[in-house]
N, C-alpha and C positions, 0 to 999 in steps of 0.2 A: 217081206219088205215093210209091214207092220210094224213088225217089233224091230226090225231095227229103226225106224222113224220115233217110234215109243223112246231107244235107249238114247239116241242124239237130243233128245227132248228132255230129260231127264239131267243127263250132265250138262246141256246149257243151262237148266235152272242150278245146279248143285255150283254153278262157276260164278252164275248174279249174284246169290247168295253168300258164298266166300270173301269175294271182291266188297261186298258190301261192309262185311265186318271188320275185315281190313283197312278200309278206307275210315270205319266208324273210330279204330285206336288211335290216343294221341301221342304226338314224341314225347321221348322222357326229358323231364326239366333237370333243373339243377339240381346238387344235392341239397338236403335239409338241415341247418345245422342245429349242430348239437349242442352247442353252449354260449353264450354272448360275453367272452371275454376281452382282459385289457393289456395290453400288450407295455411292455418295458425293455429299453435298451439296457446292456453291461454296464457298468460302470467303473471305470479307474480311479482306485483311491489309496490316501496311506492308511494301511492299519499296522495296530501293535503287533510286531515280533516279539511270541513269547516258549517260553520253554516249560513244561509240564513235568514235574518231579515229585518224588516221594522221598518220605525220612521223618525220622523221629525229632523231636524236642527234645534240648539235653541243657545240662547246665552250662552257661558262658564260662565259671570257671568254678570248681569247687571244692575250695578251703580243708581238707584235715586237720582239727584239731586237735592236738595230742598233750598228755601230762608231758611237764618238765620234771619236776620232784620227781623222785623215786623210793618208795617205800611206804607212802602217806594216803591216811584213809580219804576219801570224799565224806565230808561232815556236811555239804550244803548243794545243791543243784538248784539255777535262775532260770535254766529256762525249758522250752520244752518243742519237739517236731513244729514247723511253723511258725513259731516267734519271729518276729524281724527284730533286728538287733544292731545298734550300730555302732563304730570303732570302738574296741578300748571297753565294751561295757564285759562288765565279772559274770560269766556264763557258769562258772560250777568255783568252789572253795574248799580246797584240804588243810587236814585238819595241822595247825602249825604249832604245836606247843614244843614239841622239841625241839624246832630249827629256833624258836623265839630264845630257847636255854642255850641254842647253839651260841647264837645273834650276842647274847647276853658275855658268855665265855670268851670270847673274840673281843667285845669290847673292852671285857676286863683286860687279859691279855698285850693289847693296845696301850692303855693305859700303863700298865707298867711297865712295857719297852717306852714307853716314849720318857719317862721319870728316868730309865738308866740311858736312856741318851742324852740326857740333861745333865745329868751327873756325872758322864763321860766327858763331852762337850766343857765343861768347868774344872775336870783334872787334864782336859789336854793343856786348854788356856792357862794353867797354872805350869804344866810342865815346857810350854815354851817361853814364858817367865823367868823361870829359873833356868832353864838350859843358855838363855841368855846372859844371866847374871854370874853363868859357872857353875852352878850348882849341880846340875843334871848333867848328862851325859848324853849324847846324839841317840845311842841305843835305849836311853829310859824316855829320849821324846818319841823315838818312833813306839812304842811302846803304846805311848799314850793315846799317840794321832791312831793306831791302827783299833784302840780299842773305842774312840770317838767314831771310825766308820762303820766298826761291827755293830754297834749300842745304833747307828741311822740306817741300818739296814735292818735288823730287827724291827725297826718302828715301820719301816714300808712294810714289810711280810706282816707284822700282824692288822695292818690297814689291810690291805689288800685282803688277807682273812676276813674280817669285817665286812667288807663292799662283797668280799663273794656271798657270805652271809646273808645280807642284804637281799641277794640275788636272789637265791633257795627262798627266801621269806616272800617274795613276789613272785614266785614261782607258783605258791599257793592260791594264788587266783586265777584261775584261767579264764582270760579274757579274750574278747572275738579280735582277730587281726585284722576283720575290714567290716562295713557294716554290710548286712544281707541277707537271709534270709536261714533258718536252721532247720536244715535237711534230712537230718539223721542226728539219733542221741545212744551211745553206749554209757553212757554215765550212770549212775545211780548210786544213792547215799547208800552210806557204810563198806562198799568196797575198796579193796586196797591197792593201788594203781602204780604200777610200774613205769619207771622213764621212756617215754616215745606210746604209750598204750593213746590209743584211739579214744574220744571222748565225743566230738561233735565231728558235724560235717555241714559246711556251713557253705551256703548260693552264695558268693560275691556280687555285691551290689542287689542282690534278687535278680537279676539278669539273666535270661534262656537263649537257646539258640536253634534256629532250625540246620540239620545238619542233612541238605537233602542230596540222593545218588541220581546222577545223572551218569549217560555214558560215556565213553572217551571221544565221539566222535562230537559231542558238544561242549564240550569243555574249552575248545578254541574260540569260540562262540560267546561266552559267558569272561562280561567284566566286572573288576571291583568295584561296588559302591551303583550296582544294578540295582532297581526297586523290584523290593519279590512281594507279593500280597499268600498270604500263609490261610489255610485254612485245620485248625486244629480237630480232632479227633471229638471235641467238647463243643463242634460248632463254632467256636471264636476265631473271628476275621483279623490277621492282625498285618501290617505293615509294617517290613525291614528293607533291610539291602544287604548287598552280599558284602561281607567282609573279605574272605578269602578263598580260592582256591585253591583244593589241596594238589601237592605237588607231586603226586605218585598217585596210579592207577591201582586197584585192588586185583590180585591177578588172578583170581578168583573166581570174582563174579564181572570182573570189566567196566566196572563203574569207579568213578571216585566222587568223594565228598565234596559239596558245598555249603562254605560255613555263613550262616547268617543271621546276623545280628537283627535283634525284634527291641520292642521297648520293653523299657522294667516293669510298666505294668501292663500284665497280660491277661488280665481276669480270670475267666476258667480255662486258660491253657495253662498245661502244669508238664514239667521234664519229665520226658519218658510218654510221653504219647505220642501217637501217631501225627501221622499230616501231611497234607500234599499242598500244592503250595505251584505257582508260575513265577518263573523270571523273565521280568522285560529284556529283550533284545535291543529296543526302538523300533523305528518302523520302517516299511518296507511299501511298493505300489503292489495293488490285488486288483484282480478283476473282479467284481463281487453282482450279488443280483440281490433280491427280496430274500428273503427266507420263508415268504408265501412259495415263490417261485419253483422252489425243492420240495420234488415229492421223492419218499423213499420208500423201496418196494425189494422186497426180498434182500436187507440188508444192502440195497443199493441206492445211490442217488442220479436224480434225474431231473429233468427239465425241459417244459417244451417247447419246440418256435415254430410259430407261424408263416408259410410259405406264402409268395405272391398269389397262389390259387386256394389262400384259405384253408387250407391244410395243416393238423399239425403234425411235427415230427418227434419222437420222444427220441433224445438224448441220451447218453450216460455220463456222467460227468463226476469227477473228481472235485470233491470238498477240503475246505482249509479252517479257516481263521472266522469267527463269527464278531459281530459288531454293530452294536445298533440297530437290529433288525434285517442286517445285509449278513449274506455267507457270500465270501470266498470261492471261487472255482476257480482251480489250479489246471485242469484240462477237460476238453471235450466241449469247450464252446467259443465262437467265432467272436469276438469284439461289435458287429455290424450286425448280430441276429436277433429277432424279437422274440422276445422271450414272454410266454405266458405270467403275468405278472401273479395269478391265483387260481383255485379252483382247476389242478392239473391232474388232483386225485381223481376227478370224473371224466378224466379223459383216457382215451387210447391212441395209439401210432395210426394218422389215416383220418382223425376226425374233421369234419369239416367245421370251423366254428363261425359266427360272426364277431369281429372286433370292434368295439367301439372305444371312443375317445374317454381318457382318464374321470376326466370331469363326469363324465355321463354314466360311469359302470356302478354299481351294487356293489354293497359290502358281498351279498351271495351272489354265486350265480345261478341266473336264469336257465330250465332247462327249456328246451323250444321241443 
């Protein structure tokens, strides 16, 4: 009867004991947060519709030069790769001393059909004179008239010799057909150049064009006389608009051309470089947020919003069009939700934060 008075003795104190410790814990409070951020609604607004392409620079349009003579040395070249040069100026000189003895023989020539037209001309005058007065005979005037029009046609053939003449002797200078910019030179003193041989190649007006590939499915999209802002291979920002669309797809590659006109002067962009380049669409309504507001995590974008209990949620969300410090989201966010305006990188799905008013928040955020 001892010991068991001993063990009922024993477990009443082991039970004051327990009860005591239990009564001594407090409830759990709230959670602690984790960050003291500032919250931002969506925003609906216009941004630029624009189109991202690629393409090279090429010439707007580019002149081949070529000999007209045929047979004739280059005794002189004016100019050289890179020269600018305008209408009508003498880019290379063959050598003309023959066509000059041509020039020469033709005038002679000339001269003396025009003296037997004269003297034709004066025996016809006289045989209708006398045909008149009975002397001549119908068949000795026509005689005469027929030898009066062979003696004026003579004198046109050897004109016209002459003026072709002329022509060959001016053919000796090869001068530029527009003024612009010299691209390429096969020319070089002492050789002997054949009719149609290639000698310059010459940029019209100096004028380049960005000629960028877009696909088919944007080409309905894109109008004439759109502003493109171009970014050259050589760093140079330059400003055109579209000229044209071409009217056939490459069936190829499924792209087609667009042709656009740049200014004449283009500093260090030069035909035949690279360059990407955007085309304005105009604009369109976007839902846009901060660009603090996007944090990106394993090649993803994201964003977070604050629930009534303080909570945040991470997002995934679809990005667009950047602008002023705002991006675009095209899906995966509510128009009504509060979005973490900064400081998302320290956060996780679940965190409790405190929000405070715009006015009140730090560039950083506080951790608590």
């Amino acid at each position: 009867m001892k010991k068991m008075g001993w063990w009922f003795g024993v477990m009443a104190s082991m039970t004051v004991i327990w009860g005591a410790g239990a009564a001594d814990q407090a409830p759990p409070g709230p959670a602690k947060a984790t960050l003291t951020v500032t919250t931002v609604a969506p925003q609906s607004q216009n941004l630029a519709q624009r189109i991202s392409a690629n393409g090279n620079l090429a010439a707007w349009q580019e002149a081949v030069i070529g000999a007209e003579a045929n047979g004739l040395k280059i005794s002189e070249v004016r100019v050289n790769v890179g020269d600018r040069v305008q209408r009508g100026d003498v880019l290379a000189v063959l050598q003309a001393d023959t066509l000059r003895a041509e020039l020469a023989q033709a005038e002679a020539a000339l001269a003396e059909a025009t003296a037997s037209a004269q003297e034709a001309k004066a025996q016809a005058e006289r045989a209708r004179s006398l045909q008149q007065q009975g002397f001549f005979s119908n068949a000795q005037l026509s005689q005469a008239l027929a030898a009066e029009a062979s003696s004026v046609a003579r004198v046109q053939s050897a004109r016209a010799m002459v003026q072709l003449q002329n022509v060959r002797l001016s053919q000796t200078q090869v001068r530029a057909p527009d003024a612009g910019i010299i691209s390429a030179r096969q020319a070089s003193v002492g050789s002997v150049v054949g009719a149609g041989t290639e000698l310059f190649r010459l940029i019209r007006q100096g004028r380049i064009e960005w000629r960028a590939e877009v696909t088919a499915a944007e080409i309905g999209r894109i109008q004439v006389g759109a502003p493109v802002q171009v970014k050259a291979a050589s760093g140079q920002l330059l400003q055109g608009k579209v000229r044209m669309v071409a009217p056939s797809v490459d069936a190829q590659t499924r792209n087609a051309l667009v042709y656009v006109d740049l200014p004449a002067q283009t500093g260090s962009a030069r035909a035949g470089m690279y360059a990407q380049g955007e085309i304005a669409l105009g604009q369109s309504q976007a839902l846009t947020v901060p660009q603090s507001a996007v944090v990106v995590r394993d090649g993803f974008s994201y964003v977070y919003t604050v629930g009534a209990d303080q909570k945040v949620s991470q997002l995934k969300v679809q990005t667009g069009r950047q602008s002023a410090g705002r991006v675009e989201v095209t899906s995966g966010l509510k128009a009504d939700a509060r979005v973490v305006a900064s400081g998302g990188a320290f956060l996780n799905h679940g965190d409790t934060v405190r929000v405070v008013e715009a006015a009140a928040s730090t560039t950083q955020p506080a951790a608590k």
